[in-house]
N, CA and C atoms as a LAMMPS dump frame, in Angstrom:
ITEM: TIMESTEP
0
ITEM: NUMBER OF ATOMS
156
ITEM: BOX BOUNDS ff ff ff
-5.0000000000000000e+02 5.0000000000000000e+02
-5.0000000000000000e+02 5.0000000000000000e+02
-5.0000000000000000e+02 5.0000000000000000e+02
ITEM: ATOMS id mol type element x y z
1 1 1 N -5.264 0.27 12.265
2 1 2 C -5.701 1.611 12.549
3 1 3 C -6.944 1.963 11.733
4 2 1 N -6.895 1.258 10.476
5 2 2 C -7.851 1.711 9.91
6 2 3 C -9.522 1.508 10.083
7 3 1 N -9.037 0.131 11.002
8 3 2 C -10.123 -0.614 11.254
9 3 3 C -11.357 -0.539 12.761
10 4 1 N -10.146 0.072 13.507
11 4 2 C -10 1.099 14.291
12 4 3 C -10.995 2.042 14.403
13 5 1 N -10.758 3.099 13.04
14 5 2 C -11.527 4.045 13.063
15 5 3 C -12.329 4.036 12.232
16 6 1 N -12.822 2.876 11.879
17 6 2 C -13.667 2.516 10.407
18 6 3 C -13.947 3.068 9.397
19 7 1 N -12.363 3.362 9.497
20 7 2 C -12.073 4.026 7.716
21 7 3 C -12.12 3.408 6.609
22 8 1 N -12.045 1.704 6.769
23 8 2 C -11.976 0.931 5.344
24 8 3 C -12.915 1.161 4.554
25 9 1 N -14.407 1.082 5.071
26 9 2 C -15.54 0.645 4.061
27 9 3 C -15.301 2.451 3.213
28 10 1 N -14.946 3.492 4.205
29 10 2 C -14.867 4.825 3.246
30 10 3 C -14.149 4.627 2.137
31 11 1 N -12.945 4.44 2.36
32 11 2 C -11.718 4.167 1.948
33 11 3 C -12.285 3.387 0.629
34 12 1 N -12.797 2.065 0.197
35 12 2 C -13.289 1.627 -1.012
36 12 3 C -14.233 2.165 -1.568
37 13 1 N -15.079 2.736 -0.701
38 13 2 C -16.614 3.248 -1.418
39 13 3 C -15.643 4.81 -2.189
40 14 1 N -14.677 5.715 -1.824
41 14 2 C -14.075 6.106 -2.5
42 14 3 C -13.628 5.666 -3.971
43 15 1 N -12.358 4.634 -3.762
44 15 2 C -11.842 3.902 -4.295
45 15 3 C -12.45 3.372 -5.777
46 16 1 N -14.042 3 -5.408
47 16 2 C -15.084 2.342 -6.445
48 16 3 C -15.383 3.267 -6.872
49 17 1 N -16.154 4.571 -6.18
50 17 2 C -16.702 5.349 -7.163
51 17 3 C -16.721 5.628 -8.528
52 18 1 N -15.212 6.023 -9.135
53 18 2 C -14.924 6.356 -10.654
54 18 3 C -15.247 5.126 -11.479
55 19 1 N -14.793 4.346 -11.093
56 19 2 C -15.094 2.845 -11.594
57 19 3 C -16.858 2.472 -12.215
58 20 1 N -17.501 3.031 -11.123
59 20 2 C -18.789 2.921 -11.008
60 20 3 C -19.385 4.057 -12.331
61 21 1 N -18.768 5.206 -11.507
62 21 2 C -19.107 6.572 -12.376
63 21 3 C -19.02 6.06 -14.488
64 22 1 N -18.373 4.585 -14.301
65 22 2 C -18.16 4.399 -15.833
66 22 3 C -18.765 2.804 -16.115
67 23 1 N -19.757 2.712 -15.344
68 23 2 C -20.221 1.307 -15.349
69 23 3 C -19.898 -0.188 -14.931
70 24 1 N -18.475 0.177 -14.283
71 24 2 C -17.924 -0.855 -13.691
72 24 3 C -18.662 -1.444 -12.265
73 25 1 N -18.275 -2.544 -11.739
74 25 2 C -18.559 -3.196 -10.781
75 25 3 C -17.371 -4.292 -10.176
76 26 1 N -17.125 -3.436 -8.859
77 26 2 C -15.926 -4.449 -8.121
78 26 3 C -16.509 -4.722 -7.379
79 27 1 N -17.206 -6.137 -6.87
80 27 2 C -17.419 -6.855 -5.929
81 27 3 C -16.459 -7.529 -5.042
82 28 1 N -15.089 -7.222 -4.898
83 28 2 C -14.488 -7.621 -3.954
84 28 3 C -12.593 -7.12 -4.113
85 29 1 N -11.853 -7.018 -3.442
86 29 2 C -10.416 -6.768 -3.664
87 29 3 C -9.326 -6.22 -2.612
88 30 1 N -8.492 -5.937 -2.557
89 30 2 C -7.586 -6.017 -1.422
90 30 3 C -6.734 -4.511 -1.285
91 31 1 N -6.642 -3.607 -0.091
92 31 2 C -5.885 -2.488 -0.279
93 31 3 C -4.312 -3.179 -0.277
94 32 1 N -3.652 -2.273 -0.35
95 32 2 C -2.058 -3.062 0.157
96 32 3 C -1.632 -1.4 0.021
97 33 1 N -0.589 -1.506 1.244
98 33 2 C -0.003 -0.682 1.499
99 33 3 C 1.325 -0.71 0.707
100 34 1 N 1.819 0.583 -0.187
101 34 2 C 2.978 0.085 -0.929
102 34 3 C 3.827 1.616 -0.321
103 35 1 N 4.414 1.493 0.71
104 35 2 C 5.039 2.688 1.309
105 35 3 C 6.527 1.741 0.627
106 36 1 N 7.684 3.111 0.337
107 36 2 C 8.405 2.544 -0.237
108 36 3 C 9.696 3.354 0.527
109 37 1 N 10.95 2.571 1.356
110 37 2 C 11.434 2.4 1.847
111 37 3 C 13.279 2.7 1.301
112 38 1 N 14.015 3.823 1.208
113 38 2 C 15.197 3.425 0.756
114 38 3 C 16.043 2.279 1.8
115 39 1 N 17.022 2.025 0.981
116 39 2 C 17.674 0.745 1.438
117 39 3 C 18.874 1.052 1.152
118 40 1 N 20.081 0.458 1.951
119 40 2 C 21.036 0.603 1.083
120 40 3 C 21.947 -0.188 0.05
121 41 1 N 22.204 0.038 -0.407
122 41 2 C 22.673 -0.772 -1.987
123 41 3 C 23.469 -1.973 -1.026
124 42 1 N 23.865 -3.011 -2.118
125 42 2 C 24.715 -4.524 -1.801
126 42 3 C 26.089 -3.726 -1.366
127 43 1 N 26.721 -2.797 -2.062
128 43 2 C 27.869 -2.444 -1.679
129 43 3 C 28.033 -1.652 -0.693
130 44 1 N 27.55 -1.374 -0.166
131 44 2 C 26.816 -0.201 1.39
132 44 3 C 26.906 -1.863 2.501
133 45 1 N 26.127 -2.735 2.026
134 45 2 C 26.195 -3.945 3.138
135 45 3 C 27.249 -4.332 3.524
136 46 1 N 28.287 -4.993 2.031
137 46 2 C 29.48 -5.186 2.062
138 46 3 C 30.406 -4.55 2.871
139 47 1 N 30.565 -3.413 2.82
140 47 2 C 31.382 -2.146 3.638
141 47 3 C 31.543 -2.392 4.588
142 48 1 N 30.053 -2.415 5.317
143 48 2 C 29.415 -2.596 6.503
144 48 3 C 29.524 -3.921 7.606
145 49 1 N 29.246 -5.247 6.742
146 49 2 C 30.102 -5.902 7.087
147 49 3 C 31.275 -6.523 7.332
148 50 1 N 32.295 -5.398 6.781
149 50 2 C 33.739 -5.616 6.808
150 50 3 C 34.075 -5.207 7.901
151 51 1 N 33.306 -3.945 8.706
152 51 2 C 33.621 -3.384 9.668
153 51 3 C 32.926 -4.172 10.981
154 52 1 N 32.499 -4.888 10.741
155 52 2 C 31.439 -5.714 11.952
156 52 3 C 32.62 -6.776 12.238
C-alpha cells in the first residue's frame, strides 16, 4: 500500500530528518511493521484443544 501511494520515500525522509538535524547520516535501512497482536496464552490452547 505504501508503495502504492508512494508514501515510502516520505515516510524515511521523515524518519532521517532528526538524525540529520544532529549530523547523522543513514544511507540505507529497513521499515518493519511491528503491529502487535494479542494471542492466547498455552493454557487457553490446551482448553481448546480438549474440546476439539
Amino acid at each position: 500500500m505504501l508503495k502504492r501511494h508512494h508514501l515510502t520515500a516520505e515516510i524515511v525522509d521523515a524518519l532521517k530528518a532528526p538524525f540529520e538535524e544532529q549530523g547523522l547520516v543513514i544511507k540505507a535501512g529497513t521499515i518493519v511493521d511491528v503491529t502487535i497482536i494479542l494471542a492466547p496464552s498455552v493454557s487457553s490452547l490446551n482448553s481448546v484443544a480438549v474440546f476439539l
